[in-house]
N, C-alpha and C positions, 0 to 999 in steps of 0.2 A: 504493500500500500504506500508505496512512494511517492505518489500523487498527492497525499494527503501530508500537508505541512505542521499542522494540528488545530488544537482548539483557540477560540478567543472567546474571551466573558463580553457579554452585549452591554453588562454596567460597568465594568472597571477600565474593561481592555484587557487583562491580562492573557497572557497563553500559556499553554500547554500545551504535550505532547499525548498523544493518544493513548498512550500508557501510563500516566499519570493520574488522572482524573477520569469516573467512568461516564458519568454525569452531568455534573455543576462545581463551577466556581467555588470550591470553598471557603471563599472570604464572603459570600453572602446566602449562604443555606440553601436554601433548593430554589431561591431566588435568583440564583446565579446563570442565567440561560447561558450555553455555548455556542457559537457559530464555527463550524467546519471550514479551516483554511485551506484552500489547494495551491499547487502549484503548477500555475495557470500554461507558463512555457513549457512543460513536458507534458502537461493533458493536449494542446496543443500539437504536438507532433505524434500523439497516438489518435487523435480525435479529428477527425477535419467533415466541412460538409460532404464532400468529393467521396468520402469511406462511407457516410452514412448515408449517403445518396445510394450506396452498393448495398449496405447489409442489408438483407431480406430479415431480421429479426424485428419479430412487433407486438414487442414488450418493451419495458421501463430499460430494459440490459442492454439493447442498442447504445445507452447512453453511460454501458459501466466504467468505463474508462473518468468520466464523470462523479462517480457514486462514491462514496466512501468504503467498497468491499474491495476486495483483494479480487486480482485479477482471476484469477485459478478459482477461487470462491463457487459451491458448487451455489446453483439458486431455485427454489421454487420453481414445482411445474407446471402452475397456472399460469396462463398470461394475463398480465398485470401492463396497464397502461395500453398505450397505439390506440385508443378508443378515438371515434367517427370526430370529426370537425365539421358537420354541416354548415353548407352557405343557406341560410333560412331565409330564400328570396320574399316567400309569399309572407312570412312573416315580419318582412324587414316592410315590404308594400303597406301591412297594416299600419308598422309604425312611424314612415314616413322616412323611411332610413335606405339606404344605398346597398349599404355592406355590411350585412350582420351574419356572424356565424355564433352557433350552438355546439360546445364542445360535451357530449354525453357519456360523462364519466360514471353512468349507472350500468356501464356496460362491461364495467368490472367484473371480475370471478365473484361477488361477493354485493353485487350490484350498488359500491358504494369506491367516489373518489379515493377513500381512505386505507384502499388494499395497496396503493403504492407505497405509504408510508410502511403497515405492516411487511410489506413484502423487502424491505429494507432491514428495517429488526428482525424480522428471523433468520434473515442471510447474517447480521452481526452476532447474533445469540450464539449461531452455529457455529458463525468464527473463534466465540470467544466458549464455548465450552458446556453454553449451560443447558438445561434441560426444560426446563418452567421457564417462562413466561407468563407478564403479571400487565395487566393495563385498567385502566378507569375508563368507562367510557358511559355515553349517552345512548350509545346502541352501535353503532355505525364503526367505527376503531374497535369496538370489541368485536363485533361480530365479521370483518377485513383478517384482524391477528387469530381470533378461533380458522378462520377458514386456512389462512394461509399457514398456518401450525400443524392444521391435522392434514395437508399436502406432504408435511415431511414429518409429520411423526412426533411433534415436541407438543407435553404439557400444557396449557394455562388457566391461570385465575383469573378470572375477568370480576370486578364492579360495578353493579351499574345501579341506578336509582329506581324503585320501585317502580316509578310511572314509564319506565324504558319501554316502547311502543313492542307488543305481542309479537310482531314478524321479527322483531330485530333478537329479543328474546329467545325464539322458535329456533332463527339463524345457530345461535351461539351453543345451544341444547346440540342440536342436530350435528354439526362439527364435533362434540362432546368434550365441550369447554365446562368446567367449575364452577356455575355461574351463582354470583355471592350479589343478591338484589340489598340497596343498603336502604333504611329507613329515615329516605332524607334527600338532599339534593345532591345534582352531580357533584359538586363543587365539595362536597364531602367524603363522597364517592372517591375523589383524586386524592384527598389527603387521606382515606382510612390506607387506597392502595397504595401511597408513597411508604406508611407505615411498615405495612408488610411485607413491602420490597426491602426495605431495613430490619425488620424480627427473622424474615426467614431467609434471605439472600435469593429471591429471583431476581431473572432479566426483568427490564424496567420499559416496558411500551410506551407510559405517557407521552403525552402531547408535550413537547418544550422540554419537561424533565428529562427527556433525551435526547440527545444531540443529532442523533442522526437521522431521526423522521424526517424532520423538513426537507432534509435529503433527498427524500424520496417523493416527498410533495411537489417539490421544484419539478420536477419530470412533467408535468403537466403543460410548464411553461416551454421547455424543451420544445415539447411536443406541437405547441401551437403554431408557435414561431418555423417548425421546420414542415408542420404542412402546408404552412401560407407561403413555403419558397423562401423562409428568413427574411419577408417581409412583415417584420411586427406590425402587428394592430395598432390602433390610437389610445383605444382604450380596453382593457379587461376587468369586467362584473363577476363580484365573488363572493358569494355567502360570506360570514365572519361568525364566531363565535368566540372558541379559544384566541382564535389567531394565527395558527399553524399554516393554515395554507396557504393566509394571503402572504405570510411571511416565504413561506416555501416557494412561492412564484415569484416575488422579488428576490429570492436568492439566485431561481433558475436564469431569470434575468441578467442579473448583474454577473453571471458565469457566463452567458451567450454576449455582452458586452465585452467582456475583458480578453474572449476570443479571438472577437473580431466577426461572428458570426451575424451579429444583427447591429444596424446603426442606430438606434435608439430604443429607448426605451417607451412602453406603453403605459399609461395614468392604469393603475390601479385604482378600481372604483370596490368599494369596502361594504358591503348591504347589511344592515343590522335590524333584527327585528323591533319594534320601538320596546318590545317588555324586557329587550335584554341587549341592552344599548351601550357598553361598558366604553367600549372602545370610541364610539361615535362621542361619550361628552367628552373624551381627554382630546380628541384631535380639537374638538370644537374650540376645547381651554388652550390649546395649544401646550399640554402638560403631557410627561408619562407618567403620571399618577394617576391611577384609577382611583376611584369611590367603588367599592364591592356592592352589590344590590342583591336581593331574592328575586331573579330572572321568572319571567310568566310570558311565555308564546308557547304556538300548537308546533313552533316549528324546533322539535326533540333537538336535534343536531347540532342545533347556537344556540339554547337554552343555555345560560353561562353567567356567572356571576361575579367569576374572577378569571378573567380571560389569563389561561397560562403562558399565553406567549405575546403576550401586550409589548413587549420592547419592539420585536422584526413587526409587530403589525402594525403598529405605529408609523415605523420607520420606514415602513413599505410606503404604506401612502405619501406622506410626507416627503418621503425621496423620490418619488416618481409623478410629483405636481398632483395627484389623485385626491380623493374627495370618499370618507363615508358619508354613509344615507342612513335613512331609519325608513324600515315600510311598517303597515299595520297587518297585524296577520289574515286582516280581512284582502288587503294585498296581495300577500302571500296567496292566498285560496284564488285569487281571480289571475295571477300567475302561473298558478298550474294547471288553470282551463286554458289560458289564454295558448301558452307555449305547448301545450296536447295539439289543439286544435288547428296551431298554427304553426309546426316545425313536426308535428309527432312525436314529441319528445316527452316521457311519462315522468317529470321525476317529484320525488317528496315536499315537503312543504321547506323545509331548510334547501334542500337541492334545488330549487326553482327561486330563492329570495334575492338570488342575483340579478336574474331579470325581469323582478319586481322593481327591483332600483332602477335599472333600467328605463320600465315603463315611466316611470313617477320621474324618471329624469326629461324624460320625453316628453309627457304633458307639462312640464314647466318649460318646455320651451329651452331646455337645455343643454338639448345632444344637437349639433351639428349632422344635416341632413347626410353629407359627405364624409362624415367620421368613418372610421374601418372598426368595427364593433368586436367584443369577443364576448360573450356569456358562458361560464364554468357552470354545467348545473353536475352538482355533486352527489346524488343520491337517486336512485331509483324509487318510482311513486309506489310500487309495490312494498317498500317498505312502513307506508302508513296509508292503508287503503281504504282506512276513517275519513282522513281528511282528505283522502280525492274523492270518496263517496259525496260529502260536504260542500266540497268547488265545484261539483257537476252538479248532482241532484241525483234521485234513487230513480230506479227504472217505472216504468209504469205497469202498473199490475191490474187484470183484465181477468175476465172470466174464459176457458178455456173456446168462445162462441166467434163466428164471423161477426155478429149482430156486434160484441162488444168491442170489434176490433172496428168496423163500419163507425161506432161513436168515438172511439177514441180516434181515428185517421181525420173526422169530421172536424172535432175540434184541435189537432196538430194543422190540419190546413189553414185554417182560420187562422191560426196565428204565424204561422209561415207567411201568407199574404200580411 
């Protein structure tokens, strides 16, 4: 892993080497986030667009030379990542837009963005020895690391909070993950599991508490940029919650920069449900101080209280001229009809709040008709199939007779005209 120069703390600056620290900073507890250094000149002559233009691999590993695993490193054998980049013409027609693509990352092994990050820690787990694996999650990180676990055989303890949506649940069962429901919210979910990872020595999944998810989250960004031809976008819309990803895509960024591979960078736009807004008031303060709140949206996935990775997601927007939003989850629900109906793209109610900001940026009159758009939807709708029942409506129910299909076609017409 010679690529890898090692870590830096997001508060102090300091570094380490990858053998020093497994985790965090120890000069600030588990507050201490890492960021992964490489070095850029010899990824550079292993890496070119010219090679990746060649490889037929279409997975997140086209890009390992990139990743923080060792070359030789054997990896998961699902495919993880290369998911579709739609140009959503008829849907860009509704919004008055030129250029919009739909990047559908529920078309994961695991129907959620978040298998890329897992599929990163259990390549490092393996490197490093261990057997368990432990993470906290809202459904979605747990149920990416159960799938991608039981592809190769290892252990885990998964977290999650009582209200964790039944599919996500089912998911993590089914995989035949440990699943430890806590009586309380996510946000304590993450601290009983940081515990644990210290009483009993498992690998550590969390979000931010591990250095090398974002690693894998970045892959997203990769990915965008080299289907558009390394012509970046203007702008990319992205769920938030923790923070993890937006951070992840501003790191993948700033790696496709220092390359040479893409000539600018694209505004990160930041979408926050308004019940769980952590991140949306410190940009607004211009602070990275959070206030911690009791988060309430339907959308499970940025339900968040203490966003773990608040420093890169901060500094993502902030470093790339970008903008969070707040939608209402009533937002959210007319986001995941609107984007069905008008791209086919099914995803959850967190997976679709990117281009609910979107939309709401669009009705103020705020997107540029010319922009080059990009939407990340992160989760497949099948994994909360309450709240897409809720954004559509229930089916219509009839008596098994012509007569009753005759009055219902009667009054569907009517209201067609």
């Amino acid at each position: 892993m010679d690529h890898v120069q090692g870590l830096k703390c997001m508060i102090c600056g300091a570094e380490y080497g990858v053998d020093e620290v497994m985790y965090v900073c120890p000069k600030h507890g588990d507050e201490g986030i890492l960021d992964v250094i490489y070095d850029y000149g010899l990824i550079g002559q292993r890496l070119t667009r010219e090679k990746l233009a060649a490889d037929p691999t279409g997975s997140i590993w086209r890009y390992k030379p990139l990743l923080p695993v060792k070359a030789d490193s054997p990896v998961p054998p699902l495919q993880v990542g290369w998911t579709p980049l739609y140009q959503a013409r008829r849907l860009a027609e509704q919004l008055g837009l030129q250029h919009l693509w739909v990047k559908d990352d529920g078309r994961n092994p695991t129907a959620s963005f978040k298998d890329r990050a897992s599929a990163v820690g259990v390549v490092k787990a393996m490197e490093l020895g261990w057997d368990i694996i432990t993470a906290a999650s809202t459904g979605n990180a747990a149920s990416s690391l159960s799938g991608l676990s039981a592809s190769v055989g290892i252990k885990n303890m998964i977290f999650v909070p009582e209200t964790a949506p039944q599919a996500k649940i089912a998911q993590l069962l089914v995989f035949g993950a440990t699943v430890i429901a806590v009586k309380g919210t996510y946000d304590q979910a993450f601290d009983l599991c940081l515990a644990a990872t210290k009483e009993y020595g498992w690998y550590c999944r969390n979000t931010a508490y591990n250095p090398y998810l974002s690693e894998g989250k970045k892959t997203a960004a990769l990915e965008v940029c080299e289907q558009l031809g390394w012509d970046a976008p203007d702008r990319i819309f992205v769920s938030v919650g923790d923070g993890c990803i937006i951070g992840g895509l501003w790191k993948g960024l700033k790696d496709l920069v220092a390359l040479g591979f893409i000539e600018k960078m694209p505004r990160l736009m930041g979408v926050q449900a308004e019940g769980s807004a952590v991140l949306h008031a410190a940009w607004q303060k211009g602070t990275e101080e959070i206030k911690p709140i009791v988060p309430h949206t339907l959308a499970d996935s940025i339900s968040v209280g203490i966003p773990r990775d608040r420093l890169k997601a901060l500094r993502a927007v902030r470093d790339t001229e970008g903008e969070y939003i707040t939608v209402s989850d009533d937002e959210i629900l007319e986001a995941m009809r609107v984007l069905a109906r008008g791209a086919a793209v099914f995803g959850e109610p967190a997976g679709v709040t990117g281009f609910a900001g979107l939309q709401k940026m669009v009705r103020q009159g705020r997107i540029s008709p010319k922009e080059r758009i990009v939407v990340l939807v992160t989760g497949n709708g099948l994994k909360d199939v309450g709240s897409a029942i809720k954004a559509s409506g229930a089916p219509y129910l009839i008596e098994p007779s012509l007569d009753d299909l005759k009055s219902l076609m009667g009054k569907l017409t009517r209201s067609w005209n």
